[in-house]
Each structure stands twice: as structure tokens, then as C-alpha cells.
C-alpha positions in Angstrom: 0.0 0.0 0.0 1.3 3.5 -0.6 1.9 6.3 1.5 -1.0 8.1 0.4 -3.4 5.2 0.5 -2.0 4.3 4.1 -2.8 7.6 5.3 -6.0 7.4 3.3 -7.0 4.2 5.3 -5.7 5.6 8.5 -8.4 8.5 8.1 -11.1 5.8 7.3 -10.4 4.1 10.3 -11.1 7.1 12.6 -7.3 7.9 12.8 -5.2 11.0 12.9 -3.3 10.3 9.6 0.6 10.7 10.4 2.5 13.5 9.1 4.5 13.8 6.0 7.5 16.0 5.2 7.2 17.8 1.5 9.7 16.2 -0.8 12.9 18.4 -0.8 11.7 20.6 1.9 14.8 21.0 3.8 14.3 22.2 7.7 13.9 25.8 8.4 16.8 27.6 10.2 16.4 28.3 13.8 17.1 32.2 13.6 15.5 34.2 10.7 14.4 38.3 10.2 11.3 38.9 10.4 10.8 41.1 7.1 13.5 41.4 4.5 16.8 41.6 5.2 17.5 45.3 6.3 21.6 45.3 5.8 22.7 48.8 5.1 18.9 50.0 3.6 16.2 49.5 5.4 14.1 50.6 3.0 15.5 47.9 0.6 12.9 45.5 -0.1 9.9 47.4 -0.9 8.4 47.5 -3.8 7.2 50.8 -5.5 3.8 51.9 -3.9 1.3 53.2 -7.2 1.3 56.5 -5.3 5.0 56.9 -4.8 6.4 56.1 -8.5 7.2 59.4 -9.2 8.7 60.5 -5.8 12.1 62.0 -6.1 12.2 62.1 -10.1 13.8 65.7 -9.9 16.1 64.3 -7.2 17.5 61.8 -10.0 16.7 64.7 -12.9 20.3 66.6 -14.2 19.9 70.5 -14.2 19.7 70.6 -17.7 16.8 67.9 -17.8 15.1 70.2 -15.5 15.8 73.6 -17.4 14.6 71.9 -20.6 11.3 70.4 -19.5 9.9 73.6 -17.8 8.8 75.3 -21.1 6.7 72.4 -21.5 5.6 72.4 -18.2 4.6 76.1 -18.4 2.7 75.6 -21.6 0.6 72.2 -20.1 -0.3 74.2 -16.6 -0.9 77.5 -19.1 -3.4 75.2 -21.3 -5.0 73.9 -18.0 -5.1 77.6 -16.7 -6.7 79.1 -19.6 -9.4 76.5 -19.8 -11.1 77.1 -16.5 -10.9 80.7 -16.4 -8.9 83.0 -19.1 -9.7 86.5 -18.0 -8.0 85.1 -14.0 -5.3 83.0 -16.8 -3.9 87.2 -18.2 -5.1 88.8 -14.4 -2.1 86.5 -13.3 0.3 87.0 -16.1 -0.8 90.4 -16.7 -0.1 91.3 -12.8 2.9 89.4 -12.6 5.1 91.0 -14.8 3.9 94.2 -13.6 5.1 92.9 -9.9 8.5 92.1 -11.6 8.9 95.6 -13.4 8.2 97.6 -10.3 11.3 95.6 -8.7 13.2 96.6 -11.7 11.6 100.3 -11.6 12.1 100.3 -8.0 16.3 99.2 -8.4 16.4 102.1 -10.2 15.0 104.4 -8.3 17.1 103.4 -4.8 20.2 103.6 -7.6 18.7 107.5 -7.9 18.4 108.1 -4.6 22.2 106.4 -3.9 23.8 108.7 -6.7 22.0 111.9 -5.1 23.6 111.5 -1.5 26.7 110.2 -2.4 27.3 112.6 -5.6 29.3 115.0 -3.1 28.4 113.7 0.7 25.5 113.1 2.0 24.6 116.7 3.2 21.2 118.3 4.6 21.0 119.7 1.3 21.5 116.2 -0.4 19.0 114.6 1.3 16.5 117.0 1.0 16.6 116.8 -2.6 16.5 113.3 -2.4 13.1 112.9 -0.4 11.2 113.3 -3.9 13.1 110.3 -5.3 12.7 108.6 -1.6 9.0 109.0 -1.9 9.0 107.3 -5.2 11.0 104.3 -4.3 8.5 104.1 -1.6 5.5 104.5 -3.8 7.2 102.0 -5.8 7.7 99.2 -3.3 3.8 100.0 -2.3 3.0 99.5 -5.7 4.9 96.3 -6.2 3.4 94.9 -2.5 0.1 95.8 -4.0 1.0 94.1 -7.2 1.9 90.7 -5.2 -1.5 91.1 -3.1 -3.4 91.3 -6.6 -1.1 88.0 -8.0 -1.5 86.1 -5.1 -5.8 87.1 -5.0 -6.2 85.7 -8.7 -3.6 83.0 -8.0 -6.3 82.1 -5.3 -9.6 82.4 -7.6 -7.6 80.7 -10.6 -6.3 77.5 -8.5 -9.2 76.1 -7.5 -11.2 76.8 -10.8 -8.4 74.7 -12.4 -8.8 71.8 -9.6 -12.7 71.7 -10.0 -12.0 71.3 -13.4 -9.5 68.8 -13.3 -11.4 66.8 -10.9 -15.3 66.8 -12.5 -13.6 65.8 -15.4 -11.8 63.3 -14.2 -14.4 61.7 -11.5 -17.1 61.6 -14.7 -14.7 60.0 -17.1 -13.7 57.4 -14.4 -17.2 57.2 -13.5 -18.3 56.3 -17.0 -15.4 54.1 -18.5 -16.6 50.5 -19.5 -16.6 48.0 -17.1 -13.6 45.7 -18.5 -11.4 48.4 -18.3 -11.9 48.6 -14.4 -11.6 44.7 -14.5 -8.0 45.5 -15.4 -5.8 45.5 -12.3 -3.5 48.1 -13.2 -6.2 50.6 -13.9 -7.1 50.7 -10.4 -3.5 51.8 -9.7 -3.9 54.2 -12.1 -7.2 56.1 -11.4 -5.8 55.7 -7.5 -2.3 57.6 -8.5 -4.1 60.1 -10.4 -7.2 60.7 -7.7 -4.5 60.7 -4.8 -1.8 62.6 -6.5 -2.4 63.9 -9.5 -5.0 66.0 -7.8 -3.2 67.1 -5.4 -0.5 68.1 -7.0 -2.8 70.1 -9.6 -3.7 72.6 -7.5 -0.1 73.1 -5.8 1.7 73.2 -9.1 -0.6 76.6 -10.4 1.6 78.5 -7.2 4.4 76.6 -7.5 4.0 78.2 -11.8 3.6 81.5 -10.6 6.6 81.4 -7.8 8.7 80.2 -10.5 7.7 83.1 -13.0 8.3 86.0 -10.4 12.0 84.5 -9.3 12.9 84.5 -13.2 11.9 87.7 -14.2 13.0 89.5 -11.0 16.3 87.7 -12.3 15.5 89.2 -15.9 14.6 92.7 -14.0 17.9 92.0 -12.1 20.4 91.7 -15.3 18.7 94.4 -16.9 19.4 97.0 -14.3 23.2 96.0 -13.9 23.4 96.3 -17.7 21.8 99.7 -17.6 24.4 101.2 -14.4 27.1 99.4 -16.4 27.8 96.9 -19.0 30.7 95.3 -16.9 28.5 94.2 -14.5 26.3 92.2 -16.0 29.2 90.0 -16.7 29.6 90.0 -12.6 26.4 88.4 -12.1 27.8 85.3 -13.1 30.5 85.5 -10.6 28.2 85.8 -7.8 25.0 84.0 -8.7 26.9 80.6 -10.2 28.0 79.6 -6.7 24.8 80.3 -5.1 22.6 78.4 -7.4 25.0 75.3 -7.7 24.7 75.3 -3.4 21.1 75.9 -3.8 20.2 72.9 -6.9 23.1 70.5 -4.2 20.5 71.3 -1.2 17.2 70.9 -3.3 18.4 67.2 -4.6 19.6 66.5 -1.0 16.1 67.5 0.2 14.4 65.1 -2.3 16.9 62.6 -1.6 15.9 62.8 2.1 12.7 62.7 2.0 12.3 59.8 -0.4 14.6 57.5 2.1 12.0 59.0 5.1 9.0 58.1 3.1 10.3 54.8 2.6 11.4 54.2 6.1 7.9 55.3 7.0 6.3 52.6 4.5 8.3 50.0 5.9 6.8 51.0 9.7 3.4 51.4 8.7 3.4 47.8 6.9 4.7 46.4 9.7 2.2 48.7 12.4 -1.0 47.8 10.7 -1.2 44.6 12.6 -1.0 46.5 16.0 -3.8 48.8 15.4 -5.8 46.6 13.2 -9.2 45.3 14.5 -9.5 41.7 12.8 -5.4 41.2 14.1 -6.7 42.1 17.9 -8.1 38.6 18.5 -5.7 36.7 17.0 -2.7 38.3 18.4 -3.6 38.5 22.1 -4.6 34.5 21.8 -1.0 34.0 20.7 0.2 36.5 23.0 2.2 37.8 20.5 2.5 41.6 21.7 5.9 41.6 22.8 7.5 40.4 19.5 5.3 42.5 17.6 6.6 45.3 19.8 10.4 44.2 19.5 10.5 44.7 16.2 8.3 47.8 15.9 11.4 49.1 18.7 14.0 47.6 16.2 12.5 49.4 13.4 11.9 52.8 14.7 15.1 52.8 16.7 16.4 52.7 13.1 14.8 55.0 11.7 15.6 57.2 14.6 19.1 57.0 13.8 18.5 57.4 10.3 16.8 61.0 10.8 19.7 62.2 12.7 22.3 61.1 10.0 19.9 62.9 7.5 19.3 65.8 9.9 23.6 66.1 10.2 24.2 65.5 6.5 21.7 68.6 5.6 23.5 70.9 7.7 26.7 69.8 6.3 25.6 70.7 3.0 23.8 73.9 4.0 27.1 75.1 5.2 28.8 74.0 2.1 26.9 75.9 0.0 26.8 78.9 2.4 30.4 78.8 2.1 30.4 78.7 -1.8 27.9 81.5 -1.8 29.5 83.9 0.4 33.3 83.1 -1.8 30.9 84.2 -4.7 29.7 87.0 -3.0 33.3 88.0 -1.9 34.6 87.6 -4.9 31.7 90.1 -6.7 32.1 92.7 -4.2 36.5 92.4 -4.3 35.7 93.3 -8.4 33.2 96.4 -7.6 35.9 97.5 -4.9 38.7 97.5 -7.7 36.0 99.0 -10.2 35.1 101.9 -7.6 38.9 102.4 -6.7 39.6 102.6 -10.7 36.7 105.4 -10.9 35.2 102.6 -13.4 32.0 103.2 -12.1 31.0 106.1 -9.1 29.7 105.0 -5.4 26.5 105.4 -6.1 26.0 102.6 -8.9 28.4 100.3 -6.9 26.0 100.7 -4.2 23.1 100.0 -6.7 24.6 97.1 -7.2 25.4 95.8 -4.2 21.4 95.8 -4.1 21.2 93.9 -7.2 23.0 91.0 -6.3 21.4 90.9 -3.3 18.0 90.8 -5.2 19.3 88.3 -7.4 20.9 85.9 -4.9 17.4 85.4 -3.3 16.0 84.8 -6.8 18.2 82.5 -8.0 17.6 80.7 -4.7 13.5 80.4 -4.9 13.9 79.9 -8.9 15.9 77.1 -8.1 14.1 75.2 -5.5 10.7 75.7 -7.2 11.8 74.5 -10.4 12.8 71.3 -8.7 9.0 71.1 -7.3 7.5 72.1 -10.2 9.5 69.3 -12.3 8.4 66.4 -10.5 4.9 67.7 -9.2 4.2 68.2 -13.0 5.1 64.8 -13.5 1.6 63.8 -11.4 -0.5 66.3 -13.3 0.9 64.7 -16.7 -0.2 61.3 -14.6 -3.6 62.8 -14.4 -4.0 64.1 -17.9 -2.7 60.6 -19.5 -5.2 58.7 -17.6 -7.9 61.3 -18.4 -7.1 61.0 -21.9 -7.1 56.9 -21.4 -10.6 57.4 -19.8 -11.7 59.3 -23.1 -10.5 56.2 -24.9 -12.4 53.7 -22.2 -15.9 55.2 -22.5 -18.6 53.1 -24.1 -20.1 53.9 -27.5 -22.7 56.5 -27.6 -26.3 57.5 -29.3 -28.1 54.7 -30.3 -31.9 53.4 -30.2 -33.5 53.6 -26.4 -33.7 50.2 -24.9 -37.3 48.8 -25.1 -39.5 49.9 -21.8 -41.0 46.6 -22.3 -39.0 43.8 -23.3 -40.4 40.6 -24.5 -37.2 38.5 -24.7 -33.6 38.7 -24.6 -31.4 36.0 -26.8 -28.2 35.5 -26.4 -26.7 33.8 -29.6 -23.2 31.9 -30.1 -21.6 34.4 -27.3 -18.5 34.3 -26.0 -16.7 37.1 -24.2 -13.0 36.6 -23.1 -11.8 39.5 -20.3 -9.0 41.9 -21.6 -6.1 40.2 -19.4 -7.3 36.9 -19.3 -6.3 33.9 -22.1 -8.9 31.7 -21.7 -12.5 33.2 -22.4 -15.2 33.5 -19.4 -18.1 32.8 -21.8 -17.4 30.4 -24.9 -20.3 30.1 -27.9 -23.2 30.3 -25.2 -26.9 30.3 -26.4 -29.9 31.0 -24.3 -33.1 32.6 -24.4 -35.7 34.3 -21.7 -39.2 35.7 -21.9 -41.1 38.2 -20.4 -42.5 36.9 -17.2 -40.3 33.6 -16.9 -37.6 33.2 -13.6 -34.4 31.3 -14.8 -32.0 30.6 -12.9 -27.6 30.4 -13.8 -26.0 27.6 -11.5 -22.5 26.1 -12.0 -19.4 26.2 -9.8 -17.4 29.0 -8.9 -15.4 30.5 -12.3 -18.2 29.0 -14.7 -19.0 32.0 -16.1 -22.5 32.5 -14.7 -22.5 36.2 -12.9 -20.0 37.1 -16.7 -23.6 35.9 -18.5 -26.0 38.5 -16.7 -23.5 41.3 -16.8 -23.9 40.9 -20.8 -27.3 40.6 -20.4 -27.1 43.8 -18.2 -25.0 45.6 -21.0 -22.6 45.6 -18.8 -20.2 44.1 -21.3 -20.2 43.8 -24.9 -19.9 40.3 -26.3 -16.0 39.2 -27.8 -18.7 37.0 -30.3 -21.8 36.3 -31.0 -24.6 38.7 -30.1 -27.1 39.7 -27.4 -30.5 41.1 -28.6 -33.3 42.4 -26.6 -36.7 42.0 -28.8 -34.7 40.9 -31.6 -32.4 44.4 -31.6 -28.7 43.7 -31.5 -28.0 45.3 -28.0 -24.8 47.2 -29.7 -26.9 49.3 -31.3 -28.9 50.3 -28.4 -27.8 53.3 -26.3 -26.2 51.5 -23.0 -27.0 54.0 -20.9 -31.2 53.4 -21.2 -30.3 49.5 -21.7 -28.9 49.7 -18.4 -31.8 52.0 -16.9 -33.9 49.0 -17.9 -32.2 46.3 -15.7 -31.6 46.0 -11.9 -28.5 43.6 -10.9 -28.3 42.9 -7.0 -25.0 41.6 -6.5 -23.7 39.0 -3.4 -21.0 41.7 -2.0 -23.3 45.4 -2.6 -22.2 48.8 -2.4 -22.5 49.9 1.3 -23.5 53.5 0.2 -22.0 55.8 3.1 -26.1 57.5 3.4 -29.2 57.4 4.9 -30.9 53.7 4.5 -33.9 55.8 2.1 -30.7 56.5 -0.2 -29.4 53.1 -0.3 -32.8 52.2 -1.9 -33.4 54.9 -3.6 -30.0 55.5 -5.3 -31.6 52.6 -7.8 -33.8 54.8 -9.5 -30.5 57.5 -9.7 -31.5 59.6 -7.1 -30.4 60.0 -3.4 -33.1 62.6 -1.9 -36.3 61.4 -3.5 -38.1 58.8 -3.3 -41.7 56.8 -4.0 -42.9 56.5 -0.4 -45.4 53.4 -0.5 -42.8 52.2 -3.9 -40.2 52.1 -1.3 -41.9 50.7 1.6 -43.0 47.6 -0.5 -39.8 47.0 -1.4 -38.2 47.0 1.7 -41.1 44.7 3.5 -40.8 42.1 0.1 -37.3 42.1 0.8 -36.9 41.9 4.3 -35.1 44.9 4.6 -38.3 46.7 6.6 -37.5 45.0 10.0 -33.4 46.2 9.3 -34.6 49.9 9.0 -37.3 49.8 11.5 -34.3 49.0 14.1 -32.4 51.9 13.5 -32.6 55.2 16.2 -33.7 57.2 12.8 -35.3 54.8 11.0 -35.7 56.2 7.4 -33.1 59.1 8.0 -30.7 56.6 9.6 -26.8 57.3 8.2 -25.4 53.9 7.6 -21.8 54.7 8.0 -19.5 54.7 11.6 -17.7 57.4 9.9 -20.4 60.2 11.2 -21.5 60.7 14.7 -24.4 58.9 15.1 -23.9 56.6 12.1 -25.0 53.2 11.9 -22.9 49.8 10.7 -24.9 46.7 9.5 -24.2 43.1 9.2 -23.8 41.4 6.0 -26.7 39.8 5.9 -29.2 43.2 6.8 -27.1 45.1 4.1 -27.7 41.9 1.7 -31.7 43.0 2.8 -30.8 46.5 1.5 -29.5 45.6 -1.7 -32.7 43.7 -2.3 -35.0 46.1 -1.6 -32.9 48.3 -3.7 -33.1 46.2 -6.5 -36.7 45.5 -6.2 -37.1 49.8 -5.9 -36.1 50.2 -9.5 -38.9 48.3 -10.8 -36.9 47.3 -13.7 -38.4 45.0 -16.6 -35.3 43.0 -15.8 -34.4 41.9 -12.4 -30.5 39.9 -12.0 -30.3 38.3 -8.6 -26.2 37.1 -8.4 -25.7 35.0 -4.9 -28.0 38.0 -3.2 -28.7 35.8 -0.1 -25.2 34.0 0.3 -24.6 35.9 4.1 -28.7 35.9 4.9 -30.0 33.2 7.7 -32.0 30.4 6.0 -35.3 32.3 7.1 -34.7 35.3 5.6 -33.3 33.8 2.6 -36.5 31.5 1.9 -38.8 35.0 2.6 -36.5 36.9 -0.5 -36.9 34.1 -2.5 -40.5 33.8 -2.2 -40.5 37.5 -2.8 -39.1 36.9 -5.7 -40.3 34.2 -6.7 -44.1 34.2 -6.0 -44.6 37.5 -4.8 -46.5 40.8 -6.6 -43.8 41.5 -9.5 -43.6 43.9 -12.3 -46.0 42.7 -15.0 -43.7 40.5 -17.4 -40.5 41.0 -15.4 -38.2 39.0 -16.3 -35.8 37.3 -13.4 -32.6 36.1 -13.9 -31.7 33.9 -10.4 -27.6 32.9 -9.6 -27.4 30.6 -7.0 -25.6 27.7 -5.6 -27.9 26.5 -3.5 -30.1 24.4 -5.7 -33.2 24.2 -3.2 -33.9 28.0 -4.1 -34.2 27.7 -8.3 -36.2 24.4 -7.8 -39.6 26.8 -8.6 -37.2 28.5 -11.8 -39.1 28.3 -15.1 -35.4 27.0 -16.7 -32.2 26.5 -15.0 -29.0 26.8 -17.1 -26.1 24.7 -16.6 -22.7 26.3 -16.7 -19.2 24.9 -16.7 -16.1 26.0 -18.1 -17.8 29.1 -19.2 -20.5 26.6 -21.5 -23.7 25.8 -21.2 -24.0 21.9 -20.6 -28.0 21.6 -19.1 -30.9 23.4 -19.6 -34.3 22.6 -18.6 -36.6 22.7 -15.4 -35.8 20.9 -12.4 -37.8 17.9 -13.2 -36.1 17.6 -16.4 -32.3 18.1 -15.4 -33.3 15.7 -12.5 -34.6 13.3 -15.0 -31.5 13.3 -16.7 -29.8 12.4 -14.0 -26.8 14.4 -15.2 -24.3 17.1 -13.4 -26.8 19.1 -12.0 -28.9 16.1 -10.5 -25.7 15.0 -9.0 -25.1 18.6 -7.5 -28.8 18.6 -6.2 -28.0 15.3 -5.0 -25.1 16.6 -3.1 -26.7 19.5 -1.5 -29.9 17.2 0.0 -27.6 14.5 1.2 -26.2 17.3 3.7 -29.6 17.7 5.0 -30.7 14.2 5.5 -30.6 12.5 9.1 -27.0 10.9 9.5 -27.4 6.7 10.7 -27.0 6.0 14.2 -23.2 4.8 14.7 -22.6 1.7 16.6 -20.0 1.8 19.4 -18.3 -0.3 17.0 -18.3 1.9 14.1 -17.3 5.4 16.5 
């Protein structure tokens, strides 16, 4: 006898079959991590989150990659500007470059007032003459402060025009793709990078645009006025700025550089955390009292991390200083050549002193057009995110115009169909036919994967056939328009949307609305279904919020929001009504009163009912029951019949009533 049939017979005979080792298992060691392997990275071993792909990129981007993209960037936030509000799209522009030419006009002015003390001392005399050109500096550093107000008050009427935009758009096309497409696994990482980020990052990017236009053109403003005191120096600038914007483009990578190793170091806590602070864990981990290891390593880890922050915290001022250092030889340097240029009478006091001011003005430019050009480089790198999945979407959508789906529909056919899903080899549905009629119940039943719940959601327009066709009173359903096709049907699914409103809503939200409602339409569903006993439980009844996340909110079981679904199915008084596994988490009670709700009770005159189910007692009343396997057809027929045949489905019938009947008294003997 083998080793399997000898621990086979072992098991007959009321024994504990022995244990077996897995071929080539060898033991496991005695010492082992418990996550990866941290070595030198900690954060090694982590895969890329969806949300985190693009973390860093400017970090890992060359100056020149950076420089070269922002033209484009400019243009793609300018297109997205001037589509949700033009006239605030030239206020900003318009106002901006009028900020920057009041810094340049105000330069000039303090150059004025400069030349007029120091021309031959700075006398009583002097400086009385100079108040005029005082005041206008003043008025012109007024205007300019009035001028950023005005920037930053259409920046702030602009942004979120550009974000509501951006996000209707994007929520309706999402909203409205074709249901394969959100079959796809990666689109959900997609929609999710571009909802959580590219969002986001939308609105901060508009500011981030308009930072990065005032630091270049007070730059521009900057240059010009040197040129104008003298052209020598203008070829200065270089000298001091270089050295400041090569420390301040080492700090912004070093920045990006640190916080992508934090944000990893974070992941890695938090994936380890969860279990501590998740509910379902709680049980489980104080019956293996497993708390202090859990809390060893969550000590390990953030003792870590501790020590990472502190190397990243000494590293940053180590560079800070650095490029302190290099500024301020820069700066040295500059103001060594306007000492020799002053002591060679190259260029009077007065514009040596305007200049001093100029560099100044430039340094901090240089500085903020350096930093934000690092943000605005990667952060545009979400929004492009956003705009290639809302152009995706655009290409998702399901075909438009068409006929209107009958209001009464006599049959549905399904003919030769087969429908494979987009990442899938093997096809779901393979040359299936079928046919229903007004006022007939069917019913789909088949093991899991047989491509029953596929079936309805063609006959739900959900899907469009790979093959073959689906008509509704002898119209190919592809040329109806899906969105009154759909209107005509009402699918109640075994694992329903828990909408986060009151429990009128979640019926109501069937007919497309969450405020109105049919009073006595609504009431008769929820008593057919079940679901009247559920609502009459709750403090507010009706009104009830059926969500813990607002005070006073209410959470239901499974099975009382499996109640809910019927009801809302039963609401929309569809001429088609697809029941997939809508009972599986109801007790056997209120399972038997849904089905003879559905079943016997008052329906929609010639309704037709479309029953999944894999418990066989419930479809034994069904007009036709369809046999499916490996995504075929392989029975039809009544109950009667398919028992008659005495083929797979009897057997499964067979199955199911053989667990209900009275097991045989055991002899001593036999136990």
C-alpha cells in the first residue's frame, strides 16, 4: 500500500493520519528576520507603492533635464489655466510681470536716490533733494506689495477653478469608463495615483507656476538694471550667482533625496504597524500573546529610523554650510571686483552701491527659482499622470447614441456568445446560447469560475460580447444606447455597495437619485425584501446614516445590508431583475422569505428574473435552469427535467440534500 493510501486508510479508520515531510523541503533555520533583510537599507525591499512612482524624479533629474522640461511644463499648466478661467489666466500673467517691473523700476530708483547722496556727501541739502526720489521708491515698493497682493488674489480664484475642473472631469470620465477596463488590475493603480496625486498636485503646481515666474523675471529685471548702471557688470552676475545656485540645486536634490529615504522608512513602519492597530489582528494576536514580539520589532525598526533621521538631519547641515560657504566666496569675490572697479573710478559710489542691491535681489531669486523649479518638475510629472489617464478614460468610454432600450421587453437572446476578459487567455463565456421571456424566472448555477455572474452582466449591457450577439426583442443590443439599456435592468450583486447615506438612499439611489423617493414604492420594497424589520431598528429609522464614519452613524451586518440591496433592486422596478448569490450571508429564514418575494410574490407585470445561486433548493420553482461549466452551457431545462437526466446538475442537487438528511445512528463499533 502507498503512503497516500495508508494515510487514506488511516483517516477511514477514525485515525489521525501521520504527518508527512514535502519532498525536498529542507528544515527551516532556527534564527531568521522577520521582514526582509534590512543590511545597510532599510528601505531595501519594498516594492514601489502606485502612489510613490514618481517620488524623487527631480532628485534623479540633471539641471539641464530640468531647465529643458519647464517650457513644457509652463505651456501644459498655461493650457489647463486658460481652460477654466482665461480673464483670472492674463489677471495673473498680466499682474505678474507688472510685480516684476516695479522691482526693476524700484532698483532704479534706490540707484537715484544712492547717486543723489553720495554725488558730493551726504549733506542736509543732499537729502533734501533726495526725499522726492525717496518717496517714489517708496510709492514703488507700495506698488509692487500691491502688485503681489493682486497675483497672489487671482492665484487664489484661478487655483481652484483649475482643480474643480481637473477633478469633474476626471471623477465623470472614471465614472463612466466601460466596465472591462476597471476589470484591469493596473487601472485601479492608475485612477488611484491620479485621484491621490495627481489632484493634489494640480492645485499646488498653479503656485508653484507662478513662484517660479516671479524669481525668473526679477532675475530678468535684475540683469537688466546691472546692464543699464554698467555693461561690466552684468558680466559680474555670473560671478556671484553661479556659486549660489550650484549650493542651492546640491540642497534641493539633497532634500528630495531625504525625503524619499524617510517616506520609505515610513512605509516600511506602517506595513509592519498595521497589525497592531488593526481590528481583525486584535483577536488573534492577544490568543497568541504575540504583543511583545510585535513590539520588539516595531522598537528595532523605529530605533532605526531614529538613527537614520539624525544622519539625514547632520548630513543637511553639512551641506547647508557648504553651500553657504560657496555663496558667500561668490559673493566675496563680486564685491573684491566692484571695490577695484570703484577704486579705478570705473564706475561712481553710487551705482556700486546699486549694485550691491542687485546682487542681493538676485541671490534670493536665484535661490526660490531654483528650488521651485525642482517642485514644479516632478509635481508636473503627477499632473501629466492625471491628464494621460484622463485621456485613457476618453478612450475607455462606451459607445454613444443609439436606439432607447425597449421599456418593455419581450425576450432577450443570447446567440453563439463568447466574451474573453482583456487580461485573461482563456474566455469566461465560450459560444453560449440562451433565451428568456417576459414573465419567466431562470436561474444560472455552475461552480465558482463558470462564467454565470459574466452571463447576466452581458445581459445587463454591462459588457459587450468578444462574439456572438445579445439582442433584446430581436435588436442587437450594440446598437442600443447603453445607458437606457442599463436603466432597464436591476442587478443585486452578493457583495453590494454599502453607500455611506441614509438607509432611504441606499434604496433609492436605484432609481439615480439620493433625496427622492416613492414612499409606498419604497416601503413595498423594503417589506418584500426583508429589509423593513433592518430599517425599523435603527434610532432614525428612514433618516438613519449607515456609515460609523459620522456621529451617530450606523454599521450593518452582512446579511441586513444583503436586505438593502434587495430592496434596492426590487425599488427600481426594472423589466429586468439579475439576482447574483444576493442571499449567500442571509440566515435560512430570511433567505426563503427573499426568494419567495421573488419568486411568487406581486412583480412587475412580465418581469423578467434572472436567479444565480448555488444552493439548488432556491431555483427548484425557476421556469429553466441553465447549466454552466467552463464558461458553457452543458444543461438546460426545469428541475424535473435536469433531474430526469440524472446528469451534473442532478448529481449537485443530489449533493446539497444528502447534507440535510438524518445521518445513521453509529454503533459503538463503528465510533
Amino acid at each position: 500500500m502507498t503512503e497516500a493510501a495508508n494515510g487514506a486508510a488511516h483517516t477511514g479508520g477514525g485515525r489521525v493520519p501521520t504527518a508527512r515531510t514535502a519532498p525536498g523541503l529542507e528544515l527551516p533555520p532556527a534564527r531568521v528576520q522577520a521582514g526582509p533583510d534590512d543590511g545597510d537599507d532599510i528601505a531595501g525591499g519594498l516594492e514601489t507603492a502606485y502612489w510613490a512612482v514618481h517620488d524623487g524624479a527631480s532628485a534623479k533629474a540633471s539641471v539641464r533635464e530640468i531647465l529643458a522640461r519647464l517650457p513644457q511644463i509652463v505651456r501644459q499648466v498655461g493650457a489647463l489655466a486658460w481652460r477654466a478661467d482665461r480673464r483670472g489666466t492674463v489677471a495673473v500673467a498680466v499682474l505678474q510681470l507688472a510685480s516684476a517691473a516695479m522691482n526693476a523700476f524700484g532698483l532704479v530708483a534706490s540707484v537715484a536716490v544712492l547717486h543723489t547722496l553720495f554725488a558730493s556727501g551726504p549733506t542736509p541739502d543732499k537729502i533734501r533733494s533726495a526725499l522726492p526720489e525717496l518717496a517714489l521708491v517708496v510709492v514703488l515698493l507700495s506698488l509692487r506689495a500691491a502688485l503681489e497682493a493682486a497675483v497672489s488674489t487671482a492665484e487664489a480664484r484661478l487655483t481652484p477653478k483649475i482643480r474643480t475642473a481637473l477633478e469633474v472631469d476626471f471623477y465623470r470620465l472614471v465614472a463612466h469608463v466601460r466596465l472591462e477596463a476597471v476589470d484591469d488590475a493596473n487601472w485601479h493603480d492608475d485612477i488611484h495615483r491620479a485621484s491621490d496625486r495627481g489632484l493634489y498636485f494640480a492645485r499646488q503646481v498653479v503656485g508653484q507656476i507662478v513662484a517660479l515666474a516671479a524669481a525668473l523675471l526679477d532675475l530678468v529685471a535684475t540683469a537688466a538694471v546691472l546692464a543699464v548702471l554698467h555693461p561690466l557688470l552684468i558680466l559680474m552676475l555670473p560671478l556671484s550667482v553661479l556659486p549660489v545656485g550650484a549650493a542651492a540645486v546640491r540642497a534641493a536634490k539633497e532634500r528630495f533625496h531625504s525625503y524619499m529615504r524617510w517616506n520609505a522608512l515610513q512605509r516600511r513602519v506602517r506595513t509592519f504597524s498595521w497589525i497592531l492597530l488593526d481590528q481583525d489582528c486584535a483577536a488573534e494576536i492577544r490568543s497568541n500573546t504575540a504583543q511583545g514580539a510585535l513590539l520588539a520589532e516595531n522598537r528595532r525598526l523605529t530605533e532605526r529610523i531614529a538613527a537614520e533621521d539624525t544622519r539625514l538631519g547632520v548630513r543637511a547641515a553639512r551641506i547647508h554650510l557648504a553651500g553657504r560657504a560657496a555663496g558667500g566666496m561668490g559673493t566675496g569675490t563680486t564685491y573684491a571686483a566692484l571695490c577695484a572697479m570703484l577704486i579705478g573710478g570705473w564706475i561712481p559710489l553710487a551705482v556700486g552701491a546699486g549694485a550691491v542691491l542687485a546682487i542681493q535681489s538676485s541671490h534670493r531669486s536665484l535661490t526660490s527659482f531654483v528650488t521651485t523649479a525642482h517642485m514644479v518638475y516632478e509635481h508636473a510629472l503627477w499632473v501629466g499622470d492625471l491628464l494621460a489617464v484622463q485621456a485613457r478614460c476618453r478612450g475607455l468610454l462606451p459607445r454613444s447614441g443609439g436606439a432607447a432600450a425597449p421599456e418593455v421587453v419581450k425576450e432577450i437572446r443570447l446567440d453563439d456568445v463568447s466574451f474573453t476578459y482583456p487580461d485573461k487567455s482563456a474566455p469566461a463565456l465560450d459560444g453560449i446560447s440562451l433565451r428568456v421571456r417576459a414573465g419567466e424566472t431562470v436561474a444560472f448555477v455552475g461552480i465558482n469560475g463558470s462564467g454565470k455572474s459574466t452571463c447576466s452582466k452581458l445581459i445587463a449591457g454591462l459588457y459587450d460580447p468578444t462574439a456572438g450577439t445579445v439582442s433584446w426583442n430581436g435588436a442587437d443590443a450594440r446598437t442600443l444606447d447603453p445607458v437606457s439599456l442599463q436603466q432597464r435592468v436591476a442587478m443585486v450583486l452578493q457583495d453590494p455597495v454599502h453607500y455611506p447615506f441614509t438607509a432611504l438612499a441606499n434604496i433609492t439611489v436605484s432609481r439615480g437619485s439620493l433625496t427622492e423617493s416613492v414612499p409606498e414604492e419604497a416601503h413595498a420594497a423594503a417589506v418584500a425584501s426583508g429589509a423593513d424589520t433592518v430599517i425599523a431598528g435603527l434610532p432614525a429609522t428612514w433618516r438613519a446614516l449607515l456609515s460609523k464614519r459620522f456621529a451617530g452613524g450606523q454599521e450593518l451586518s452582512a446579511g441586513q445590508w444583503a436586505k438593502v440591496a434587495v430592496a434596492r433592486g426590487l425599488y427600481k422596478q426594472a423589466p429586468v431583475l439579475l439576482l447574483d448569490e444576493p442571499t449567500a450571508s442571509m440566515d435560512p429564514k430570511a433567505e426563503h422569505a427573499v426568494y419567495q418575494a421573488v419568486l411568487r410574490g406581486a412583480r412587475r407585470p412580465g418581469q423578467i428574473t434572472v436567479l444565480i445561486s448555488h444552493r439548488l433548493a432556491s431555483v427548484v420553482e425557476c421556469d429553466r435552469i441553465y447549466v454552466f461549466d467552463g464558461g458553457k452551457i452543458t444543461e438546460s431545462g426545469s428541475h424535473q427535467e435536469l433531474i430526469g437526466k440524472q446528469g451534473e446538475y442532478a448529481e449537485m442537487f443530489a449533493l446539497q440534500a444528502a447534507g440535510y438528511h438524518e445521518a445513521p445512528t453509529r454503533t459503538p463499533e463503528e465510533a
